[in-house]
N, C-alpha and C positions, 0 to 999 in steps of 0.2 A: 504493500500500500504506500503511495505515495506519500511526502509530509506534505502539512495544511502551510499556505503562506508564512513565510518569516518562521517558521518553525525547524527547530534544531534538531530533530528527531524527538521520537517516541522510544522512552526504555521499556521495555518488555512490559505488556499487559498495564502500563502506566496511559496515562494521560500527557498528552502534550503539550509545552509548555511557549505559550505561542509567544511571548516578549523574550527576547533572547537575553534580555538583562536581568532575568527573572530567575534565580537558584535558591537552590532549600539543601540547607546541611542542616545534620542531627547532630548534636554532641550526646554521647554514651559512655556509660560508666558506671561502677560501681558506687555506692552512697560513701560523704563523705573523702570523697577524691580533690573539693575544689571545684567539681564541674559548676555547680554553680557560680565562682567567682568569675569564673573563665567566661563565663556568659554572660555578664554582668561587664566584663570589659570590651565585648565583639560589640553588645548592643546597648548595652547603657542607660539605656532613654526609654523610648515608646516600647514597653514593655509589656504584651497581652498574658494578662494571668487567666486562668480559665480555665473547663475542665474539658477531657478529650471527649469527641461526642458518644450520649450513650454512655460514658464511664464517668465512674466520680472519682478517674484520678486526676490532678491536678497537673494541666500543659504551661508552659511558659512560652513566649513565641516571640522574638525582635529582630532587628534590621541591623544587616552590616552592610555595610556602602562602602563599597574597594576599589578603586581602577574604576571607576564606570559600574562597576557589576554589584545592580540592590540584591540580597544576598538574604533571605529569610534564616534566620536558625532557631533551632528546634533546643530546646530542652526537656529531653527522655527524662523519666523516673530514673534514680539510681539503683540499680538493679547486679544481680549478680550472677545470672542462664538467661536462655531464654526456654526456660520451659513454659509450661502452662498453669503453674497452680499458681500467681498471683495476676490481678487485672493489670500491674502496672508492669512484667513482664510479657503480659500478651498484647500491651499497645505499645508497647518499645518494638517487637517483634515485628509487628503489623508492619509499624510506620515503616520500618526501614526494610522491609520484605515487600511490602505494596504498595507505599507513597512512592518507593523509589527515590530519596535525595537525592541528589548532586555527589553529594559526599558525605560520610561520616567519622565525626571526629570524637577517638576513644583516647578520655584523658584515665590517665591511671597516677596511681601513687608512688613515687619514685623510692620508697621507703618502704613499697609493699610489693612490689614487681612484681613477687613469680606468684602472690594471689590475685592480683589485677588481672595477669594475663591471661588465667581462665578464663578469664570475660572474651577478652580478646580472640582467642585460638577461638571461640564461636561468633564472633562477629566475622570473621574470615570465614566459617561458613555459610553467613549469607551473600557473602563476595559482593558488599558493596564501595565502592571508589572511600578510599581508610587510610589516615591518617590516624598518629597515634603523638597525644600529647602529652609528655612526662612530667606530668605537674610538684610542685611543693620538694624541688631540688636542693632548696637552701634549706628545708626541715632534713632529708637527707643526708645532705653532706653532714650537717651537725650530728649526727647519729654513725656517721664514719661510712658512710653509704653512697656510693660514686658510682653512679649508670652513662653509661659510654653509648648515648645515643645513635651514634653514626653506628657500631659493630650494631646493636637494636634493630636497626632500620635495615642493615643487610640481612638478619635474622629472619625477621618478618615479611621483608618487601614491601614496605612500604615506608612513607616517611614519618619521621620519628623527631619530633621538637621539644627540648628543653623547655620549660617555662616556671613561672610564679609567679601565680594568675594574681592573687593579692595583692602583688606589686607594680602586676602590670610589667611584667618582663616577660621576655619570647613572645609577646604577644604581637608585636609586627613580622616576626618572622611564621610564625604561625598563620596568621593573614595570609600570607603570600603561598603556602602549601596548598592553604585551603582555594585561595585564586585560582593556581594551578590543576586542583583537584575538579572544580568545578566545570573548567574550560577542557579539560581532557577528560574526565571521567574513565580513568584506568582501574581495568580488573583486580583485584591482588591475587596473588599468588593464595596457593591450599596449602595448607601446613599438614604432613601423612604421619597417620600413626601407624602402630604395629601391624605387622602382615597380613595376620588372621584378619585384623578388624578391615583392613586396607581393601581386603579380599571379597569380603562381604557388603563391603560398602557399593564396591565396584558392581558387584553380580544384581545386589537392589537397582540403582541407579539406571542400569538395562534395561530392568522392566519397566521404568517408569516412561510415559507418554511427557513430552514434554510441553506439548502444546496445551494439555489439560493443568499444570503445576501451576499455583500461586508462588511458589519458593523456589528457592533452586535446587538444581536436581539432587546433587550433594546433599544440600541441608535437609532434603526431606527424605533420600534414602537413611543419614546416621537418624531422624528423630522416629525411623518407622523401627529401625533397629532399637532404639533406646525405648520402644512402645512408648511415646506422649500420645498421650488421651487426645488432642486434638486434632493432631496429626494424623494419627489410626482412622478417626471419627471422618475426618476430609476425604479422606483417599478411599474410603471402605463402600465409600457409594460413588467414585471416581473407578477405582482401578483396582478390584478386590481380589484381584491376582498376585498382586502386586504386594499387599498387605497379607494376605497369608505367607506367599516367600518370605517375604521380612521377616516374620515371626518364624517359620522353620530357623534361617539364619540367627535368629536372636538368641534360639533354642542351644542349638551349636557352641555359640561363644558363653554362654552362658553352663554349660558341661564343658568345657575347656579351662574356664578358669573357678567356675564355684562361685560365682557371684552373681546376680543380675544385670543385667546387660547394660543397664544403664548407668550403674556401676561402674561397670570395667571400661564402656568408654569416656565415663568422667576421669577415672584415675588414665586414663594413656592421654588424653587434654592435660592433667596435673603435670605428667611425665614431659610433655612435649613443653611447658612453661616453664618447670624446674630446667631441662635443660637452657632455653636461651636465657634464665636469669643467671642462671652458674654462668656460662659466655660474658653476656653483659654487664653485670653486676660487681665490682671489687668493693669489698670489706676493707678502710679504712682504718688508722684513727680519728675520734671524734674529731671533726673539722674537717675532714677532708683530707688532712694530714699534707697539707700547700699550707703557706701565709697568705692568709685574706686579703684582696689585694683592697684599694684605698677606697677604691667605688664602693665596694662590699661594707667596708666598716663604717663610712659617712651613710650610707644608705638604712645601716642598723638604726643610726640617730635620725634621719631624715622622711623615713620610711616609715617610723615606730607609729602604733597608733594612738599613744598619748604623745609622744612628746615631739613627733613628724608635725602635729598642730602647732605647739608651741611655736617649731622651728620659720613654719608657713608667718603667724602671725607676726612673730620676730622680724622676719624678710620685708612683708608686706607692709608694715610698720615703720620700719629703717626706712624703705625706699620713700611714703609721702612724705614724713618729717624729713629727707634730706633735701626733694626736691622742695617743698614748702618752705624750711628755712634759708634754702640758697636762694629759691626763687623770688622769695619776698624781698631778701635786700638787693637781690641782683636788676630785679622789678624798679626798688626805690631810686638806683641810682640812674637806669636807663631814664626813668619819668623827668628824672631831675635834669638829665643832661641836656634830651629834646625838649623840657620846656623854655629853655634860654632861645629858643628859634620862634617860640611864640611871639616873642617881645617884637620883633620884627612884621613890620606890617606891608602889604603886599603893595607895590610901585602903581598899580592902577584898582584902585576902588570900586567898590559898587556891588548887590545883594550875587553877581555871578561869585565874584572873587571871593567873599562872604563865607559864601559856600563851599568854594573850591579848596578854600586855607582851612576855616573853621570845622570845615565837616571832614573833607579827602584827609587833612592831613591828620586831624583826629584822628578816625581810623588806621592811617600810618601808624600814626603812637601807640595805637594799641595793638595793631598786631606787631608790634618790635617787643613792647614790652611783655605781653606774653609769650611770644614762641619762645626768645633767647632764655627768658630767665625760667621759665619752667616749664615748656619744652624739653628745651636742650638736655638739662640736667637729668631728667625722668629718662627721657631715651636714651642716655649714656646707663645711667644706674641699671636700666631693665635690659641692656645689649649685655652688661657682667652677667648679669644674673641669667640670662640664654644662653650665652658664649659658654658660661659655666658645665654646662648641663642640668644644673637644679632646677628651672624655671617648668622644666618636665616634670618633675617630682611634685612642684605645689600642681601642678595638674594633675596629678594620681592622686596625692592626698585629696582634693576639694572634688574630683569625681561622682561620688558617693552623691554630696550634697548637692551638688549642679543638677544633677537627674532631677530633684523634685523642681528645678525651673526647666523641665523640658533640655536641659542641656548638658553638658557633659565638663569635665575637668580644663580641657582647653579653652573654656569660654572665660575664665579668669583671666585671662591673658587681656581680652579689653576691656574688659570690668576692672581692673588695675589701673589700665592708659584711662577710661575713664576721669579717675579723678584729675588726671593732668590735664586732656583736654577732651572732649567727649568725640572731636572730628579725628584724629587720627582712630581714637577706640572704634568708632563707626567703622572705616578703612579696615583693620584690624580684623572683624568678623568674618570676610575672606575666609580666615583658618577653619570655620567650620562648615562638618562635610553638606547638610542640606540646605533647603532655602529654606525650609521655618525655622532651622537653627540662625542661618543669620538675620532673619528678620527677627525674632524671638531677642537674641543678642543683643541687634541692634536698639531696639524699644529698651531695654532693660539699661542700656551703656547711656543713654538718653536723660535716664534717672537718678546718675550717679553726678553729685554734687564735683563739679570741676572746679579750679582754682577761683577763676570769676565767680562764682558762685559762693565759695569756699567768702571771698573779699565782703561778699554783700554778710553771710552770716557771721562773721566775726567782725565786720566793722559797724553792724546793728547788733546782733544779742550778744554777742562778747565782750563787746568793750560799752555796753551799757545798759544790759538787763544782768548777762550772768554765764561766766566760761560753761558751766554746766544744763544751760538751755539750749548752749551751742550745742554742746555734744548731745544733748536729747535731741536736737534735728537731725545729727547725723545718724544716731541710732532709729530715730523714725524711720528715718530716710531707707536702712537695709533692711526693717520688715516690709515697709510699703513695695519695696523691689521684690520679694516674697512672694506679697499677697498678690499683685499685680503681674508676677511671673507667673505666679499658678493658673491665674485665671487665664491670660493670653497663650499659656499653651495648650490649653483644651479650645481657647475659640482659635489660634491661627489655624489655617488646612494647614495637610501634609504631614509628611513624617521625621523623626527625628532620629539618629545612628548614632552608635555606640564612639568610644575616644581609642582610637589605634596611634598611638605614639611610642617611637622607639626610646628604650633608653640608654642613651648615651653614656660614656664615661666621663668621670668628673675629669677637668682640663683646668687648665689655666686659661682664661680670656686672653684670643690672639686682640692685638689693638686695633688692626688693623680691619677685622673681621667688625669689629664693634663700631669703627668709626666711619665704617661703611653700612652698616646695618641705620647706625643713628642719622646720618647724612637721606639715604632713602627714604627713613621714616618721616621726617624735618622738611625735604623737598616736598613732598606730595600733600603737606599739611599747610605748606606755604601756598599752595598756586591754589588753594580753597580761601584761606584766613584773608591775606592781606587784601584779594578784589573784593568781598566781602565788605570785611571792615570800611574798607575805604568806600564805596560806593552807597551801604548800607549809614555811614556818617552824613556822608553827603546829603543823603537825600533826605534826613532824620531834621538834617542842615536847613534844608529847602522847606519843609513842614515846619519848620520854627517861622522861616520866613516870611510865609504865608499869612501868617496869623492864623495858625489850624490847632492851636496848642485847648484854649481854653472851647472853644467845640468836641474837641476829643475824650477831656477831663469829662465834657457834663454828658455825653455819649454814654461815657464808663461807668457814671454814677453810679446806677442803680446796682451794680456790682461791687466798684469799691468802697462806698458810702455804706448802701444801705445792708449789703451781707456780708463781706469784710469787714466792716467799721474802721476803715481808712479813711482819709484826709481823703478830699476830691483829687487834691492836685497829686496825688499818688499816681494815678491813670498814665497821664504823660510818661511818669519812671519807667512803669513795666510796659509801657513802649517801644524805649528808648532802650531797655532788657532786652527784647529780641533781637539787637546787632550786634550787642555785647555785655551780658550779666552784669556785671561792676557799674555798667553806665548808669544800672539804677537808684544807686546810692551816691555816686555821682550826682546825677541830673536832680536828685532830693535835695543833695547842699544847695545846689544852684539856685533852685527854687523857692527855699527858705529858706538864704540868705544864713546860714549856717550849718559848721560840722557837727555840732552837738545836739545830735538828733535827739537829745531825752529833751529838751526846751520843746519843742513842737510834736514829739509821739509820746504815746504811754507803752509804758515793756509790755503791755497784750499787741499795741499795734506794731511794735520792732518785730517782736517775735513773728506774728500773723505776717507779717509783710517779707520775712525772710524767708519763712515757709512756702507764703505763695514762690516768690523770685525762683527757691529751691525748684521747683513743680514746673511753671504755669506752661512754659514749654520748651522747645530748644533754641540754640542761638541761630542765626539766620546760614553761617557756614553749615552747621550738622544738619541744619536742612536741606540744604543744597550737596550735601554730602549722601543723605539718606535719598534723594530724591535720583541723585547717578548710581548710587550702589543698586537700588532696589528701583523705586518708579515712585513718580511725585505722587499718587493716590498712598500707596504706603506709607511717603513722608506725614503727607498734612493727614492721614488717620493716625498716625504715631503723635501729630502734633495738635492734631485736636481733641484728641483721649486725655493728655494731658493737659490742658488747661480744662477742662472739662473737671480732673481729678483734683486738679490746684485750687479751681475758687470751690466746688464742694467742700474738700479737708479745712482750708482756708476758712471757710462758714462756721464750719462746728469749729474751729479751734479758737475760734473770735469767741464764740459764746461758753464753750466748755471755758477757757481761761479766763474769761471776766469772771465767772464765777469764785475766785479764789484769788485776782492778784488786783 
């Protein structure tokens, strides 16, 4: 029979899989192996819990996205035959005898080899496309236990991957087996037992009809030999020729050796394991009996799951405070140096020039004064911390936790840039594999309080309600990312893949590597920020000029007036905030005529006013940034969910707080 359009063939008695990007791998194993962790790193994220149909054992089901190829995997029951006396060994069986995978991946315990491999030696009799993952190597070695993968994988004939799923190690080279495994779908080889059974096995396998087998021929001449009741029961009203020989045969080995059949071919499977673990396996001393090499012992500390947090917060901690304190004086002196060009007034006059000096060149000032001074710094500090190798690690650790925002450990990485500036973090979500992971990212990096932002709340509630209001906005601020994560990953469409990252060895930062990484990051942050700024002043310039200010105030009222409980003339500020967050505490002095914002607000309205600024939406580059990455309908939904969220919170925090300050 021919295949249907775009279709890659039909595996025996399977169904056709008409998207050629479309593959389904089973991980398999006995309980207690890790198999779980291991699936937990492939898919991560969109994670279907649920039970197989008809059964009430419990499926797990997610997405690995590799090369192009969406990549379904299965998480089987942990199980240890495939006989028939439990449900969760007759749908592990099913699936991979009738679904037909792509491939199947048997993780085993590198610490228990030659009992894992009973599993194994009958997963090769269902001869499906097998990889075999030797998980929990570092519990191993520490027990004096060293499996020599490669001699394994000649053993078997198939491929054979080190890993430790927990840490997320082997897990890209694993990937790449499974790539291979899918795109080739190769047989494995039969592992042969003793003669007698070899013999018998052989003379079943003859009578059977091939064309009538759900299994393959192999696996259901030894299960007709070993009588399984389900097997007997299929074939009995199939092929009942076939089933009485079997049982003459079973009768045979069963007077040959004094045991029952099922017996004697479990123990020649135990015998064929014991052998290739005695081959593969050498007995150390504990360690390994090598010196741990450096990766190995920083990794104990980086990796731990108390004190791997610590080490994350420590990092993540050092990096804002350094770019915050360089950046703040690096800021005050840039401010100070281009104000003396202010004093200078332009050769020809009049509302154009006005605009062109007082607004373009504003915007100059501000994008000089924030890329250099906390820009730069951040993206030097976070090119050590990559160049390092670690910056992989706080992605394994925060992993776990990313998931419940639809995303995965890599997504820290712009949720970090973030705080520096929200437009390079925007850029930045690239790194993840789907598109509702980075539109999910991107919304979330949206809400993460940046330097300008950082200016308006520490130069309103810090320096005159209370340091510790400040930080209760910022603490808001990582639930509201939470709440607001959770809920936009159940409404974006699409799917969400798991975090395949390799890990590197720890290195020393080349300089060179770094000051070309910070240079890249810096240009493409530049040709957004500075036309931006400038043109966004400008024109901010030209609506002053207008006399459009005090229309716009009484426009806003009924928002900032009457449900904020703001000053009217607040309106114009968070105007004047969508080109540049800072402007709006800025354009508040302007407007009244002084810094000492507690003479004209009350610390309910600093607060309420820094919350909103925090919120209301993004600056006019991350729009224009969101709106090239993704599509301007994205943008202005990302940015009108947000002000939408800002004067609501904004509302209730106006009335909850009068009530007590």
């Amino acid at each position: 029979m021919s295949g249907c359009p775009g279709c890659r063939g039909c595996p025996p008695g399977g169904n056709p899989r008409r998207n050629p990007a479309d593959y389904a791998i089973a991980l398999a194993g006995n309980a207690n192996v890790g198999k779980s962790a291991l699936f937990n790193q492939l898919t991560g994220v969109d994670q279907i819990i649920g039970n197989w149909p008809g059964k009430t054992v419990e499926r797990a089901e997610g997405i690995l996205l590799h090369e192009g190829r969406r990549i379904r995997v299965i998480d089987l029951p942990g199980i240890y035959s495939f006989s028939t006396y439990s449900l969760e060994e007759v749908v592990s069986r099913d699936f991979i005898a009738l679904e037909h995978p792509d491939a199947v991946i048997n993780v085993v315990d590198a610490s228990a080899l030659e009992r894992n491999l009973f599993f194994t030696i009958q997963l090769l009799e269902l001869a499906p496309p097998l990889a075999i993952a030797v998980n929990q190597v570092d519990l191993a070695e520490k027990k004096g236990i060293a499996v020599d993968t490669r001699k394994l994988s000649n053993l078997l004939g198939v491929p054979v991957v080190p890993t430790v799923a927990i840490r997320g190690k082997g897990i890209a080279a694993l990937t790449a087996e499974i790539s291979g495994l899918v795109k080739e779908r190769p047989v494995p080889p039969q592992l042969r037992y003793g003669r007698e059974i070899e013999e018998r096995i052989g003379k079943v396998q003859a009578l059977l009809d091939p064309a009538n087998l759900r299994y393959p021929a192999r696996f259901i001449a030894i299960k007709l030999l070993e009588r399984d009741p389900e097997i007997v029961r299929i074939l009995s009203a199939q092929d009942p020729g076939a089933v009485e020989a079997a049982d003459v045969l079973a009768r045979e080995i069963e007077s040959i050796h004094g045991e029952p059949s099922c017996v004697v071919i479990s123990a020649e499977r135990y015998l064929v394991a014991d052998r290739i673990a005695a081959e593969a396996v050498t007995i150390t001393e504990p360690g390994g009996g090598r010196r741990r090499s450096l990766t190995e012992r920083i990794d104990d500390l980086a990796l731990h799951p108390v004190l791997g947090y610590l080490c994350v917060i420590g990092v993540i901690g050092g990096l804002l405070v350094w770019t915050f304190v360089f950046g703040a004086q690096a800021s005050a002196f840039l401010a100070e140096f281009l104000s003396q060009f202010e004093q200078y007034e332009p050769v020809i006059s009049g509302p154009f020039m006005d605009i062109l000096w007082n607004g373009a060149f504003t915007g100059f000032v501000a994008g000089v004064t924030l890329v250099i001074p906390y820009v730069l710094p951040f993206y030097l500090a976070l090119a050590v911390i990559e160049d390092s190798g670690y910056l992989t690690r706080i992605s394994v650790m925060l992993d776990r936790g990313m998931h419940r925002l639809g995303l995965h450990g890599k997504a820290i990485i712009p949720l970090i840039l973030g705080y520096g500036c929200n437009v390079p973090a925007c850029y930045s979500c690239r790194i993840m594999e789907s598109q509702k992971q980075k539109l999910l990212a991107a919304f979330l990096v949206t809400l993460v309080p940046c330097t300008a932002r950082t200016v308006v709340i520490l130069g309103l509630v810090a320096a005159f309600v209370d340091i510790w209001w400040a930080l209760a906005l910022y603490a808001f601020d990582i639930v509201l990312i939470i709440v607001l994560g959770r809920i936009a990953y159940r409404a974006v469409p699409g799917e969400s893949v798991g975090l395949i990252m390799e890990m590197p060895d720890y290195h020393i930062p080349s300089p060179a590597v770094i000051l070309n990484q910070t240079w890249a990051r810096t240009r493409s942050l530049v040709w957004i920020v500075f036309p931006a700024y400038i043109i966004g002043s400008a024109a901010l310039q030209a609506f002053y000029a207008a006399g459009l200010l005090s229309p716009v105030n009484d426009l806003l009222a009924p928002i900032t007036v009457l449900w904020l409980g703001l000053p009217a003339a607040v309106g114009i500020t968070l105007l004047f905030g969508v080109v540049r967050k800072e402007l709006t505490i800025l354009t508040l002095a302007v407007i009244f005529g002084t810094a000492d914002f507690a003479l004209v607000l009350s610390p309910v309205q600093m607060i309420v006013l820094a919350l909103v600024s925090m919120l209301y939406i993004p600056c006019i580059p991350v729009i224009l940034v969101l709106a090239s990455e993704f599509d301007w309908k994205s943008a202005l939904v990302i940015s009108a969910t947000e002000v939408l969220v800002a004067i609501a919170i904004g509302g209730i925090a106006f009335r909850v707080l009068a009530l007590f300050m």
